[in-house]
N, C-alpha and C positions, 0 to 999 in steps of 0.2 A: 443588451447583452446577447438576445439570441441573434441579431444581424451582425455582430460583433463574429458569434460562433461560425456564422452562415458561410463569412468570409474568409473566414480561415481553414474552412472545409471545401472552397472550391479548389485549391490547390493539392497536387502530388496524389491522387488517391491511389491506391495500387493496394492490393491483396494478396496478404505474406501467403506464402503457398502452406497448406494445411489446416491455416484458423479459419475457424469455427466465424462468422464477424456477420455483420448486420449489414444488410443491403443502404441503410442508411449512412453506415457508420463511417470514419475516413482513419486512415492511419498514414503518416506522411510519413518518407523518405529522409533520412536512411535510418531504419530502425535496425538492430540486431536480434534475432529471434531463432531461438530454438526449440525443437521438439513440438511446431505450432498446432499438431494434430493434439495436442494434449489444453490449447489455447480457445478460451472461447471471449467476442465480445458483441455485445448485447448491441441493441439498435441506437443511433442515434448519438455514437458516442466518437471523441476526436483523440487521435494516440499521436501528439506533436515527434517531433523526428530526435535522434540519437538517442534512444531508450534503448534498453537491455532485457529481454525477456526470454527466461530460461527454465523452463520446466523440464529437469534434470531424471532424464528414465533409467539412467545407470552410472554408476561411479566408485570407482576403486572394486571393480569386481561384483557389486553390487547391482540388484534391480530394483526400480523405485516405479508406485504408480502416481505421478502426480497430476495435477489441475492448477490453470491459474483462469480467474473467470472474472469477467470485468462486465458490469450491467449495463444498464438502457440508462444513457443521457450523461454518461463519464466523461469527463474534460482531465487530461493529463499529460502535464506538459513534459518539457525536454529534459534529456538526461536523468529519464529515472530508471531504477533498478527492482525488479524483480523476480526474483529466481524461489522455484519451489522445490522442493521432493516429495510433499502430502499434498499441504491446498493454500493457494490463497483464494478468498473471493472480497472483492471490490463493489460494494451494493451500488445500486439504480443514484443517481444523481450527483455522485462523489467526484469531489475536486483535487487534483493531486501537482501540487508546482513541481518548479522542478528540480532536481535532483534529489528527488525521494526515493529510499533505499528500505525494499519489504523484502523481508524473507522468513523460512519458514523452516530455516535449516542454519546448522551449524561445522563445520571440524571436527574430526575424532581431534583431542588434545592430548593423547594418551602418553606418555614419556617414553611408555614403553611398546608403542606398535610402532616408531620409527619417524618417517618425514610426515609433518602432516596433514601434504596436500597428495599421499596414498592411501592413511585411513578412511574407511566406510566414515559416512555423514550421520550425523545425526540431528536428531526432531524433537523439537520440546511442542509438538502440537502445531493443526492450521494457525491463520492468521486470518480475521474476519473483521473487514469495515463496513461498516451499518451506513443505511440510505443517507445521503443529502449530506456526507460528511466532509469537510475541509482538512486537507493535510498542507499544512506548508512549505514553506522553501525549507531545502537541505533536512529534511526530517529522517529519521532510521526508524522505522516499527520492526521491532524483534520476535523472534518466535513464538509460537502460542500467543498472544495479542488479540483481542475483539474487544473491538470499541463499538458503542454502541452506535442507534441514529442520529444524523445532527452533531456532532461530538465536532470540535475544534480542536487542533495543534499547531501550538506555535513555532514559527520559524529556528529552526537546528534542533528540535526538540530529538530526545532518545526515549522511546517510547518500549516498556521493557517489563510493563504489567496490562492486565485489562481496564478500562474504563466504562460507566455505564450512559447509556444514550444523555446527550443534552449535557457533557460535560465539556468544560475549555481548559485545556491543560497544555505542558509547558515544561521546558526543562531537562535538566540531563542528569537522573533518570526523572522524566517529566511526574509531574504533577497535579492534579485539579486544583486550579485558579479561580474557576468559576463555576455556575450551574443553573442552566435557562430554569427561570420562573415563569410558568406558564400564566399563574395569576397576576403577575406584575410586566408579564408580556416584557424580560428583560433579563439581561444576562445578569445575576448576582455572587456576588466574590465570595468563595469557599469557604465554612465558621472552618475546616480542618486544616487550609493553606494557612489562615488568619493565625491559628492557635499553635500547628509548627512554627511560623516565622518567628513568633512572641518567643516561640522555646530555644530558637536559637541566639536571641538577641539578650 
């Protein structure tokens, strides 16, 4: 895996003007990036090409102070999306496929403040991914969101509450499927996924 990594980081290296990035780290071409002075990424980590990263300092009149912070040893593949007005942070070891959609911010929906890509944005809280965690293909994590360390999601999942470390979850709006058993060194299937499904059937 890590000569797997090795090779896919000798190509395109180039350094978005203003992040923050790790003399290690590689971000390939052609990325989309804004506000990169607000941008940090850790050592040792690969940003595959056609992502969106937008930490959003003002909008509709508004000023925002955001952050988006991505750790030591991140693999994140193509066409993913990121945009903040508070924080994201992306912990040390985190796998993200591609077309994964984080955000940390919503639309004023207001009826009555008019069009509404001119209302001020709004934040229901950062968004916080815990070390060594797996995001899969086409996933959405919504605002306010931390997931714990280790935590799984499954492929198209809408992820739209918090989860705590060591959980495998799923779905739209996702749910805990399973939950590493340290003592059985394995992943075991949720007594509360088990006892919804029962309730629905």
């Amino acid at each position: 895996m890590l000569q797997f990594l090795k090779r896919i980081a000798t190509n395109f290296r180039y350094h978005p003007r203003g992040i923050t990035i790790g003399k290690t780290s590689r971000v390939h071409r052609p990325n989309t990036i804004y506000a990169g002075s607000c941008i940090r990424i850790g050592e040792r980590s690969i940003v595959l090409r056609d992502g969106y990263f937008n930490a959003i300092t003002e909008y509709a009149g508004q000023s925002y102070s955001p952050s988006i912070t991505i750790g030591d040893d991140v693999y994140i593949g193509r066409h993913v999306y990121l945009t903040a007005m508070d924080s994201i942070v992306i912990g040390d070891g985190c796998v993200l496929s591609e077309h994964v959609y984080i955000t940390d911010l919503s639309h004023g929906m207001d009826p009555n403040n008019g069009l509404i890509m001119l209302q001020p944005l709004e934040s229901k809280g950062p968004v916080r991914i815990g070390k060594h965690s797996f995001i899969g293909y086409r996933v959405a994590i919504m605002p306010g969101v931390t997931l714990g360390e280790h935590c799984i999601v499954g492929a198209n999942s809408v992820v739209t509450k918090s989860f705590p470390a060591y959980s495998m979850i799923a779905g739209s709006p996702a749910r805990c499927i399973k939950t590493y058993s340290h003592q059985d060194r394995k992943w075991i299937r949720s007594t509360l996924h088990e006892s919804s499904s029962s309730a629905q059937h």
